[in-house]
C-alpha positions in Angstrom: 32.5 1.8 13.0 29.5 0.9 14.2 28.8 0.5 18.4 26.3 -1.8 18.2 25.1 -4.9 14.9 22.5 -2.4 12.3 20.7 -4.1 10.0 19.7 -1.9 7.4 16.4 -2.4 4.7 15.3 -1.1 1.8 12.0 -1.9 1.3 10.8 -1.8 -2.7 8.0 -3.4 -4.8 10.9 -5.4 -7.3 13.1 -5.9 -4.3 14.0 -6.0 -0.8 17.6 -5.1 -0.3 18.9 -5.6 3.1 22.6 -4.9 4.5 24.1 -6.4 8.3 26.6 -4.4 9.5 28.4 -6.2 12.1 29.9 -4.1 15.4 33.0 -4.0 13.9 32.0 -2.6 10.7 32.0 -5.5 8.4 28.5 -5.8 6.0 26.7 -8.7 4.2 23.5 -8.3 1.8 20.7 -10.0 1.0 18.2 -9.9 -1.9 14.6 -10.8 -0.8 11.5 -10.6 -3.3 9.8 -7.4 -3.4 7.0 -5.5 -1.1 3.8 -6.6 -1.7 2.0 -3.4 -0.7 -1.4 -5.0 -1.1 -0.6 -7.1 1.8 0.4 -5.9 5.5 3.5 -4.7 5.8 4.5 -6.1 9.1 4.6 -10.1 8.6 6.5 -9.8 5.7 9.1 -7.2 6.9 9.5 -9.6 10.1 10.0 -12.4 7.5 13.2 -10.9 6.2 14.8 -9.8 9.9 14.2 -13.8 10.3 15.7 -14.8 7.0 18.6 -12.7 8.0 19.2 -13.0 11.9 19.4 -16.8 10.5 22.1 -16.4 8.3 24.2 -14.1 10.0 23.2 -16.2 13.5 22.8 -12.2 15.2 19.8 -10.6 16.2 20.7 -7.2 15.2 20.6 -4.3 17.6 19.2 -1.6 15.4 16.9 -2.2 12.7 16.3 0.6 10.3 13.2 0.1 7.5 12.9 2.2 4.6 9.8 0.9 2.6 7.6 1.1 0.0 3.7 1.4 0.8 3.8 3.0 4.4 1.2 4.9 5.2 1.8 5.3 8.7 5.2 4.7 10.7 4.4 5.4 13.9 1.8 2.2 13.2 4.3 0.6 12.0 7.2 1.1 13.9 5.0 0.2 17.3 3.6 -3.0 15.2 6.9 -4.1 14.6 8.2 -3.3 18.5 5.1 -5.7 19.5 6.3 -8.8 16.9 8.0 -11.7 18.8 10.3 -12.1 15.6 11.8 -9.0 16.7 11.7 -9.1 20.6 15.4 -8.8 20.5 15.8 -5.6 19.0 16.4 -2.4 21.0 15.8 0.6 18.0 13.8 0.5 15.0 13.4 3.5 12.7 10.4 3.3 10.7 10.0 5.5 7.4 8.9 5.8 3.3 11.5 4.1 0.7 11.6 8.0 -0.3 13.4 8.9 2.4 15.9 6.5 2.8 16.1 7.4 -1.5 17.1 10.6 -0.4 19.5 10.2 1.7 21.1 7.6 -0.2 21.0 9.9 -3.2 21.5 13.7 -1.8 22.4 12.8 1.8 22.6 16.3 3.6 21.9 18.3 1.0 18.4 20.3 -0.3 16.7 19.6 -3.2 14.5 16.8 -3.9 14.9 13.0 -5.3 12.3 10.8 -7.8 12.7 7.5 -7.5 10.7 6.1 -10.7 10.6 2.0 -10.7 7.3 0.4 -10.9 5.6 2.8 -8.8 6.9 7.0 -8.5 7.3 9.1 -5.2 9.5 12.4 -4.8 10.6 13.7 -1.5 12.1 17.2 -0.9 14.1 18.8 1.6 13.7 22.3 1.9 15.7 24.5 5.1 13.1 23.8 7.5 11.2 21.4 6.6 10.5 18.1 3.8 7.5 17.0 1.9 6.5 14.2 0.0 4.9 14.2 -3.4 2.8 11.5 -4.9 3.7 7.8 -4.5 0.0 7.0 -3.8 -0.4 3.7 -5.8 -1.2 2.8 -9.0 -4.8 3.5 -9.0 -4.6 7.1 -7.8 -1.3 8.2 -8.2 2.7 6.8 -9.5 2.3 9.1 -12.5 5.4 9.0 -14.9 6.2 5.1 -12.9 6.7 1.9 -14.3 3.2 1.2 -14.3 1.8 4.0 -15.7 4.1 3.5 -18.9 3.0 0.3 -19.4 -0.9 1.1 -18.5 -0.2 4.0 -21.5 1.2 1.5 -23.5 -1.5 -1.2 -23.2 -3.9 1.4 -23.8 -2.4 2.6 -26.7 -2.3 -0.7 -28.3 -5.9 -1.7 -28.1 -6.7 1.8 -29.4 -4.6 1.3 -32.2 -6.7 -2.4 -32.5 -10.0 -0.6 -32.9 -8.6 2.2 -34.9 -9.7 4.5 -32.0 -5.6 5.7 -32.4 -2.3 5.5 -34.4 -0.4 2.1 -35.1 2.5 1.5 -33.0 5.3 -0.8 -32.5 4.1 -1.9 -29.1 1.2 -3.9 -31.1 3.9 -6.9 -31.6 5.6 -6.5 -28.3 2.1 -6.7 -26.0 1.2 -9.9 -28.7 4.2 -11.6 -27.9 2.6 -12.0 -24.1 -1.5 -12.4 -25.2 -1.4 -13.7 -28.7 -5.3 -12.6 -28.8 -5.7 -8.8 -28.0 -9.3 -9.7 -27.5 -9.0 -11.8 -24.7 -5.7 -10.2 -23.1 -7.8 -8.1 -20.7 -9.3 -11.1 -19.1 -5.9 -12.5 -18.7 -4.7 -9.5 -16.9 -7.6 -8.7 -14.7 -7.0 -12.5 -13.9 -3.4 -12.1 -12.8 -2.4 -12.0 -9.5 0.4 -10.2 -10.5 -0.8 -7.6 -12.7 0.7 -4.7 -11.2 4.3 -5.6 -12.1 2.9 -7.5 -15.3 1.5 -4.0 -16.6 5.2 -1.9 -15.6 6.6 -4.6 -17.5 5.6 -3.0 -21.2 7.7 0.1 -19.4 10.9 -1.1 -20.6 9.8 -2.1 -24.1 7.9 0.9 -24.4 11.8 2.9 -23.8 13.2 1.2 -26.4 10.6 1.4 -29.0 10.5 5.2 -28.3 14.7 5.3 -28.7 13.9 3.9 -31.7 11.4 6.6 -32.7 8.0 4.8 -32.4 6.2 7.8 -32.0 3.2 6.9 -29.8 6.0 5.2 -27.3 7.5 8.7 -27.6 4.7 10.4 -26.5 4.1 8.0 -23.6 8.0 8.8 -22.4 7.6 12.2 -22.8 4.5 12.3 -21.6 5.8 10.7 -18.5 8.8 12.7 -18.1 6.5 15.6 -17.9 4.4 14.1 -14.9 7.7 13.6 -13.3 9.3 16.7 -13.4 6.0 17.9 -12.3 6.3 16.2 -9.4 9.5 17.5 -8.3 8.8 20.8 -9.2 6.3 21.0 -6.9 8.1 19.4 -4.0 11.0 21.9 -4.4 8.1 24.7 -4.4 6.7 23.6 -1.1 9.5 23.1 0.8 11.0 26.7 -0.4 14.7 24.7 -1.6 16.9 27.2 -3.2 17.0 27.7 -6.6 20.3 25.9 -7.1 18.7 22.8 -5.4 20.1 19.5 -6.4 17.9 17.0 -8.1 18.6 13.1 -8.2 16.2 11.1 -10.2 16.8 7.5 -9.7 15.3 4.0 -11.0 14.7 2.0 -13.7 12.4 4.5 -16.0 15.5 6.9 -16.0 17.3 4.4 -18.3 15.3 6.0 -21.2 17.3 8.7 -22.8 13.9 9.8 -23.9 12.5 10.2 -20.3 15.9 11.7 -18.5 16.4 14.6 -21.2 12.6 15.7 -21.5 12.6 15.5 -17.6 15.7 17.6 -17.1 14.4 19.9 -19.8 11.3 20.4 -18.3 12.8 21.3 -15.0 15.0 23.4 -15.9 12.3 25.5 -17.8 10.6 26.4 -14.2 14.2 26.6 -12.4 17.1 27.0 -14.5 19.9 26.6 -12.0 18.6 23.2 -10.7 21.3 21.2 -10.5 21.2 17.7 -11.7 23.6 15.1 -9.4 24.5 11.3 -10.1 23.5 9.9 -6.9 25.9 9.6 -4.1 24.9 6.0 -3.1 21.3 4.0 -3.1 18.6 3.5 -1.1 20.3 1.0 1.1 23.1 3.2 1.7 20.1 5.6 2.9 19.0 3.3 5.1 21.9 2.4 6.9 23.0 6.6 6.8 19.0 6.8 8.9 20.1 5.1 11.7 22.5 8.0 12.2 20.6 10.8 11.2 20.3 13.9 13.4 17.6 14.8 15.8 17.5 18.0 14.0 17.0 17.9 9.8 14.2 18.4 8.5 13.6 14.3 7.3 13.5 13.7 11.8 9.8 14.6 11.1 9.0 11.7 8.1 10.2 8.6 10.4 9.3 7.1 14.0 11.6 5.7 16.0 11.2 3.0 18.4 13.6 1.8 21.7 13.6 -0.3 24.5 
């Protein structure tokens, strides 16, 4: 039980997730709309403490922020200290969604978590120390997210249009949004919402492959293959054992497709990985930060605030 009110954030690009947990133990949620990581961080993460210190009619004593887009938490954990919405806190812990992922996912353990929504990041826990790998955005990194399915699959569609590549099922399915492949570019660039408009084709792109489209295959197994990649490397640098566990959690895991070329491709480089359902999510991971010791190797990926 906690000794003091924790409210605990998990920080994503489709959602906000947010947990209270009252001094004697009790917890509410809240669903806000997601990160906007072209925007700063600070106003809107403020915004949600607001929304919620309203509700519950408690400025909460800790405040713990996992979140997508951070490139810095020491910036932002001493921006967020200096906000009037949040003069009446007394701790904040500032870190990346993928490591309140982890912990939600692997807690203590070593190995390494992908968290694959619209946008991709891996984070690994080694004995000593933990790295992250990827999650740089869409235009320079994220590959195997969301977004880079659906960029795949748009591009495989107007290739298939000039007969630059093979037909493809996803020809109808991008139609059934831009009726006019010729003009559909304009219509995107346009959109001030094109990052999430472009994961969208993700899903479709799963199913159409399930279904044995095969240039939606390759894009799923193609991105499968940058994913296990990913964690590969992060298990590498941080010298995990070779029995490390491996969580691999969002929304482009619900291809069959993607999760059994991933774990395939894994276990090709390190055989006794060992795959785990994950022991909670991301909020749990948030609220398990506030508690986290002094001395595991995630202390170094988070800044911490008092006063």
């Amino acid at each position: 039980m906690p000794e003091h009110t924790l409210l605990a954030i998990d920080g994503g690009q489709t959602g906000i997730k947010t947990r209270f947990v009252s001094a004697d133990g009790t917890a509410q949620e809240w669903l806000f709309p997601g990160v906007l990581t072209d925007r700063p961080l600070t106003p809107q993460l403020a915004a949600v403490v607001a929304e919620v210190a309203s509700a519950t009619q408690q400025a909460p004593h800790t405040i713990t922020f996992g979140v997508s887009g951070l490139t810095s938490a020491e910036a932002e954990a001493d921006a967020l200290m200096r906000h009037p919405g949040l003069a009446e806190a007394h701790r904040i812990v500032v870190t990346h969604d993928s490591v309140t992922s982890f912990l939600g996912v692997l807690g203590d353990q070593q190995g390494a978590v992908v968290a694959a929504g619209t946008g991709v990041v891996t984070l690994g826990v080694g004995p000593e120390h933990a790295t992250r790998v990827d999650g740089w955005g869409y235009i320079m990194g994220d590959a195997g997210s969301g977004y880079w399915i659906g960029r795949a699959a748009l591009d495989a569609v107007m290739r298939a249009h000039d007969g630059r590549g093979p037909a493809t099922a996803l020809t109808a399915v991008m139609q059934e949004r831009w009726p006019d492949l010729e003009t559909a570019y304009v219509a995107l660039q346009a959109s001030e919402d094109r990052v999430r408009t472009v994961a969208s084709f993700a899903a479709p792109t799963a199913q159409h492959a399930a279904s044995g489209d095969e240039v939606a295959v390759r894009i799923c197994r193609d991105a499968a293959a940058e994913l296990a990649t990913a964690v590969l490397a992060a298990l590498r640098v941080t010298d995990a054992p070779a029995d490390a566990a491996v969580g691999a959690i969002g929304g482009v895991f619900g291809s069959d497709v993607i999760r059994a070329t991933f774990q395939s491709a894994v276990r090709a480089e390190r055989p006794a990985a060992r795959f785990v359902p994950p022991a909670g999510s991301g909020l749990d991971g948030a609220v398990a930060l506030a508690g986290l010791d002094s001395a595991h190797p995630l202390h170094e990926r988070f800044a911490e605030r008092t006063c």
